[in-house]
C-alpha positions as CSV (number, residue, x, y, z in Angstrom):
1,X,10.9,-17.0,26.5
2,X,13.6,-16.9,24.3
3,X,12.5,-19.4,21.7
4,X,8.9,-17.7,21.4
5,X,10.6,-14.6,21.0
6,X,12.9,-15.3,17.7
7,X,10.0,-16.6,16.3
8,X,8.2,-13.4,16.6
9,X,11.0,-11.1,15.5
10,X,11.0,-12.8,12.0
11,X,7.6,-12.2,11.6
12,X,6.5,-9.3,8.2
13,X,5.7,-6.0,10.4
14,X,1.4,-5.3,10.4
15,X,1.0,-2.3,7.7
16,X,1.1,1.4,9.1
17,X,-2.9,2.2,10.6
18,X,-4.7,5.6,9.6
19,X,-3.3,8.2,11.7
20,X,-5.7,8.6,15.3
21,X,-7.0,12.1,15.3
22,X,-4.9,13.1,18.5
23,X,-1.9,11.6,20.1
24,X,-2.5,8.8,22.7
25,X,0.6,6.1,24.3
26,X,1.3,2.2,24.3
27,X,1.1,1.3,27.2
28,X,3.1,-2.1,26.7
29,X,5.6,-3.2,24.5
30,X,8.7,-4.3,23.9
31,X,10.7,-2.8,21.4
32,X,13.7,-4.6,21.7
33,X,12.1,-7.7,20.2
34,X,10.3,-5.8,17.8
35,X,13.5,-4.9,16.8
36,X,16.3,-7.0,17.9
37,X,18.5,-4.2,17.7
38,X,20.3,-1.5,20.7
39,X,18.3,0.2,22.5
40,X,20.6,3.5,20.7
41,X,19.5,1.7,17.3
42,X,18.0,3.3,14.0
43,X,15.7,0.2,14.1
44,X,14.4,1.5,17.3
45,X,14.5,4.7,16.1
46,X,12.7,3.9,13.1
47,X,10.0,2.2,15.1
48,X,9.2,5.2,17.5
49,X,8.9,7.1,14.2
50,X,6.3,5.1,12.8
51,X,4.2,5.0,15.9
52,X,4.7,8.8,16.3
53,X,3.4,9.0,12.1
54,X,0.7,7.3,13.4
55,X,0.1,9.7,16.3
56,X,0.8,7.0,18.8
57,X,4.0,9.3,20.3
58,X,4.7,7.7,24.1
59,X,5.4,4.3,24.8
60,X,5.9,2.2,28.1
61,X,8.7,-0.2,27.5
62,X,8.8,-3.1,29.4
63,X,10.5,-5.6,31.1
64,X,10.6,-9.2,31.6
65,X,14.5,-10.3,32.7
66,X,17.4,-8.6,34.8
67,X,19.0,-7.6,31.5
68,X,16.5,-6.9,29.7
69,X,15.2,-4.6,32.2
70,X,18.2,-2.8,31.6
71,X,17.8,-2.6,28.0
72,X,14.2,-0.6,29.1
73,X,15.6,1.5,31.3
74,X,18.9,2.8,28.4
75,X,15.7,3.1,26.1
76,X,13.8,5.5,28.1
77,X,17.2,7.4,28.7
78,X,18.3,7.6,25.1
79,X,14.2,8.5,23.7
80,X,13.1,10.5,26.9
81,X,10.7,12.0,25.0
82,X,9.3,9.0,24.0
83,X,9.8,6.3,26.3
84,X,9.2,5.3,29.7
85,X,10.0,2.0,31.5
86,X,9.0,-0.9,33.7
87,X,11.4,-3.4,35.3
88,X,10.6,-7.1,36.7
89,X,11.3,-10.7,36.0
90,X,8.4,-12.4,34.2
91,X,6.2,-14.9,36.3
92,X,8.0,-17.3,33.4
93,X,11.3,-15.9,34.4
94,X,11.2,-16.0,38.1
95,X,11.1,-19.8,38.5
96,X,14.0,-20.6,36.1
97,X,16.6,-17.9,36.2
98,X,20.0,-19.4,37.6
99,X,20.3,-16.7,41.1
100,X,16.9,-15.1,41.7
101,X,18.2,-13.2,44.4
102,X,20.5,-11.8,42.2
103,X,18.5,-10.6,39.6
104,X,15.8,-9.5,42.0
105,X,18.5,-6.9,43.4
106,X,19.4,-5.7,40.0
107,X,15.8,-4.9,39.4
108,X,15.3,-3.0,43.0
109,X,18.1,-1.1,41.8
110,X,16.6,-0.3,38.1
111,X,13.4,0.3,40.0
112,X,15.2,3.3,41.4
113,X,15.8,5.0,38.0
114,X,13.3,8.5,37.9
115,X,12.1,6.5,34.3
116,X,11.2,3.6,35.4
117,X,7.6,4.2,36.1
118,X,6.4,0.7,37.4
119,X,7.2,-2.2,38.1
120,X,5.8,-5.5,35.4
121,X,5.4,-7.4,34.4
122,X,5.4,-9.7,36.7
123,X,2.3,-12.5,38.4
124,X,1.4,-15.5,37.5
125,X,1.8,-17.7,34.3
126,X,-0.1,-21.1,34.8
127,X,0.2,-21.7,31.3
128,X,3.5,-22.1,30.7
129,X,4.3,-23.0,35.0
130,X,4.4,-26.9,36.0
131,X,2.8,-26.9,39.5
132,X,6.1,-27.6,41.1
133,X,7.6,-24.5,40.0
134,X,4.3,-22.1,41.0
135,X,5.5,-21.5,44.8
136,X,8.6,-19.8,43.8
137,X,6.6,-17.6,41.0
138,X,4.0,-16.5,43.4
139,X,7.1,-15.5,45.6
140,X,8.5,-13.6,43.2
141,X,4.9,-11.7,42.3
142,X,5.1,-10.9,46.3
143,X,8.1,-9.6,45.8
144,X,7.3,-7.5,43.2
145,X,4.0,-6.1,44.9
146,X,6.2,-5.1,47.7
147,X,8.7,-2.9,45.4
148,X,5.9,-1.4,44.0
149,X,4.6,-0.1,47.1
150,X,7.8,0.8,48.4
151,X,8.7,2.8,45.2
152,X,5.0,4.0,44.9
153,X,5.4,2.8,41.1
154,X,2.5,1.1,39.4
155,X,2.6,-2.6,39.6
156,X,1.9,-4.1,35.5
157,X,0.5,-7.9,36.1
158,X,0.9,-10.4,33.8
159,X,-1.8,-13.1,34.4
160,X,-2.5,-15.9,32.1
161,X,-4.5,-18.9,33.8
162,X,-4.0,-17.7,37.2
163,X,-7.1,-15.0,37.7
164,X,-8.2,-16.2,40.8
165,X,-4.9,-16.5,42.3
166,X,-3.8,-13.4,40.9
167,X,-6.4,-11.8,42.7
168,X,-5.8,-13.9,45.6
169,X,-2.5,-12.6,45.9
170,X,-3.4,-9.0,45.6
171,X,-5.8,-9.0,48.7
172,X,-3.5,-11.3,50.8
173,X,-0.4,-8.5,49.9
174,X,-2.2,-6.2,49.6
175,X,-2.3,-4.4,46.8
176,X,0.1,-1.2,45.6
177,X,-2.2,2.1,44.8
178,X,-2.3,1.6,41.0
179,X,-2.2,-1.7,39.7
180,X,-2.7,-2.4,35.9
181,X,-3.8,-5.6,34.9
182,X,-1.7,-6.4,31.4
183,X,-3.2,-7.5,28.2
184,X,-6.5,-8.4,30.4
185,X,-8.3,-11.6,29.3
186,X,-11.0,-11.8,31.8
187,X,-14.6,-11.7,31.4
188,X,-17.0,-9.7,32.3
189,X,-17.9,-10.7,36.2
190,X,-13.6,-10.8,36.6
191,X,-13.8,-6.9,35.0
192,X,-16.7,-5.6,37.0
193,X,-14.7,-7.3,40.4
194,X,-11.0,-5.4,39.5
195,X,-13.1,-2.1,38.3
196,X,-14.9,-2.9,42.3
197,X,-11.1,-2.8,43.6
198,X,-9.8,-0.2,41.7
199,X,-8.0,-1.6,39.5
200,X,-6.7,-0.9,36.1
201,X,-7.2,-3.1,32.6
202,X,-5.1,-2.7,29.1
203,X,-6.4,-3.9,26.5
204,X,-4.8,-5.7,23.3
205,X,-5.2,-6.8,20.1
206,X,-6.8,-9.8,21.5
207,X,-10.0,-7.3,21.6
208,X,-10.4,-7.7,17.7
209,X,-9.5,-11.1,17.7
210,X,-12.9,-13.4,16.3
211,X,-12.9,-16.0,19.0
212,X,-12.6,-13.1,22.4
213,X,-16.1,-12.0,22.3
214,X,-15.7,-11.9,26.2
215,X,-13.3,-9.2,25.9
216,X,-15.7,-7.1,23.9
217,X,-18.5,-7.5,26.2
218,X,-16.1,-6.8,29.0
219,X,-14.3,-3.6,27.8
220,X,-18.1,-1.9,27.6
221,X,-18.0,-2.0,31.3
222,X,-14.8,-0.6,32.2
223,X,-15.1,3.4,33.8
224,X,-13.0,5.9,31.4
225,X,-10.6,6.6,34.1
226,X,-9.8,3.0,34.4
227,X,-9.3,1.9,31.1
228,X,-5.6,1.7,28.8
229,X,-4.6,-0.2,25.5
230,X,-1.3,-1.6,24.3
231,X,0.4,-3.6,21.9
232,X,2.1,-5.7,23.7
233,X,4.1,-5.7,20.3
234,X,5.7,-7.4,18.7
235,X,2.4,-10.3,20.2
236,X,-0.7,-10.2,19.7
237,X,-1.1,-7.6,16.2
238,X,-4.6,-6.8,16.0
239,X,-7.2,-7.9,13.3
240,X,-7.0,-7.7,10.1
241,X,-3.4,-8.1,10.9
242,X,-3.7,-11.0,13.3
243,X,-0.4,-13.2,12.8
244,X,1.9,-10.2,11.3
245,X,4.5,-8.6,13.6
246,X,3.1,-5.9,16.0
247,X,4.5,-2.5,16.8
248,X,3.5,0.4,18.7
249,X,1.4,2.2,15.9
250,X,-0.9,-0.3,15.6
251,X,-2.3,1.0,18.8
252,X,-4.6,3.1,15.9
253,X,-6.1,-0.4,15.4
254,X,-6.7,-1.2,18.6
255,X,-8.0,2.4,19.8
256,X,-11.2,2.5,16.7
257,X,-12.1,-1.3,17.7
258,X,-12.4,-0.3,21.2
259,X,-13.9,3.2,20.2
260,X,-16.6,1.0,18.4
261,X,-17.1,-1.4,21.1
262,X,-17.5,1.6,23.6
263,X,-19.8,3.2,21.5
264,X,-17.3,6.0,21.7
265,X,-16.0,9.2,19.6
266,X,-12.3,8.2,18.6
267,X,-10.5,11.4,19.4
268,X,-12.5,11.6,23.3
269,X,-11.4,7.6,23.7
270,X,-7.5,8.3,22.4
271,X,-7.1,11.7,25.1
272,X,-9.1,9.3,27.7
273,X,-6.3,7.0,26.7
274,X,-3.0,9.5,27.0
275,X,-4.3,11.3,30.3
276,X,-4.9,7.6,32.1
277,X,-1.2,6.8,31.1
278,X,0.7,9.7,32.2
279,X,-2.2,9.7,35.6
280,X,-0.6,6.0,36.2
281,X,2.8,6.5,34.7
282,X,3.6,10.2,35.3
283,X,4.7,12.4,32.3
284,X,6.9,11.5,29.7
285,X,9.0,15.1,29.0
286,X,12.3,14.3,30.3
């Protein structure tokens, strides 16, 4: 992940959105590549600011690796007005990392933490996954489902390639009491099934993207109580933008394309938005 990463860091920053008429939340990013700074930074700093300029004022950090997943949870200490976290070893992660055990029990311990809020993103990654490495993946996913049911935190998926097994998965673990699909990039029959279960879907910037009709046609379906956006920044910057660094205040972007796919006003969409995050995630006041 680290290659892919670097590359995005030294990537021109999307231009500041109009402000959204009320505050709303990211749902998932990652500021410490949108930065590559401390997690006590002005670079961070500087990023929460433009977001909150923007009136995009909470954000989910996330996290990916043992360390990094420290990194999230010092974030949402030092900005606890701002920030909240998620801890996990990507489905990427999980099959390569030198002691799995190992870092698995330094994220049960983070998961502890009153700010870490969920636990993600973690599932399945058939992209990037050779076939002989998927067992272990999937075991780690398990793993994952089973801290956030014992934590009763929200369980963030990360599913690229694998929807049926994903799925799969969910029913044969059964599944924690809030589960967010991240970044979702199913159709519509794979929406209307995880709405059926209960689940919950995040949408990107990949719902302004030219060639992701699909996503438009599915995020029409998706009850208001069940719906959330994110950047997933520094990935994924939303049209016109597509190819610039993203950062949390381009949720703005994101928020009027889904308002106009939705058929939606844009301030009832954004507080839809903000009461769905702190529902799943709890509030962000320290």
């Amino acid at each position: 992940m680290a290659d892919r990463h670097n590359r995005d860091i030294d990537r021109a920053r999307a231009p500041l959105p109009e402000p959204l008429p009320v505050p709303t939340v990211d749902s998932h990013a990652h500021l410490e590549i949108v930065t590559d700074a401390a997690f006590d930074s002005q670079e961070v700093a500087d990023v929460i600011a433009e977001a909150k300029s923007v009136n995009v004022d909470r954000i989910l950090q996330v996290g990916y690796s043992a360390e990094q997943s420290k990194w999230c949870v010092q974030a949402a200490e030092k900005w606890s007005t701002s920030v909240l976290a998620a801890v996990a070893l990507h489905p990427n992660e999980a099959p390569v990392v030198a002691d799995l055990e190992a870092d698995l029990k330094i994220i049960e311990e983070l998961a502890q933490h009153p700010r870490v809020r969920a636990i993600g993103e973690t599932g399945l990654d058939y992209f990037r996954t050779p076939p002989e490495l998927r067992k272990r993946q999937q075991d780690s996913f398990k793993w994952h489902i089973e801290l956030a049911k014992k934590t009763k935190k929200a369980l963030v998926i990360h599913d690229r390639d694998s929807h049926d097994d994903v799925l799969s998965v969910l029913l044969e673990v059964g599944a924690p009491e809030k589960v967010v699909f991240h970044c979702f990039s199913g159709d519509v029959a794979m929406a209307k099934l995880c709405i059926e279960r209960g689940y919950i879907l995040s949408f990107a910037g990949t719902l302004t993207f030219k060639n992701a009709p699909e996503l438009r046609a599915a995020v029409k379906h998706v009850p208001a109580d069940q719906l959330l956006v994110e950047t997933d920044s520094p990935f994924l910057a939303p049209s016109p933008h597509r190819g610039a660094g993203n950062t949390p205040a381009q949720i703005a972007n994101i928020v009027r394309a889904m308002a106009v796919e939705r058929d939606q006003d844009l301030a009832e969409l954004a507080t839809e938005l903000s009461v769905n995050a702190e529902r799943i995630f709890g509030s962000f006041a320290p």
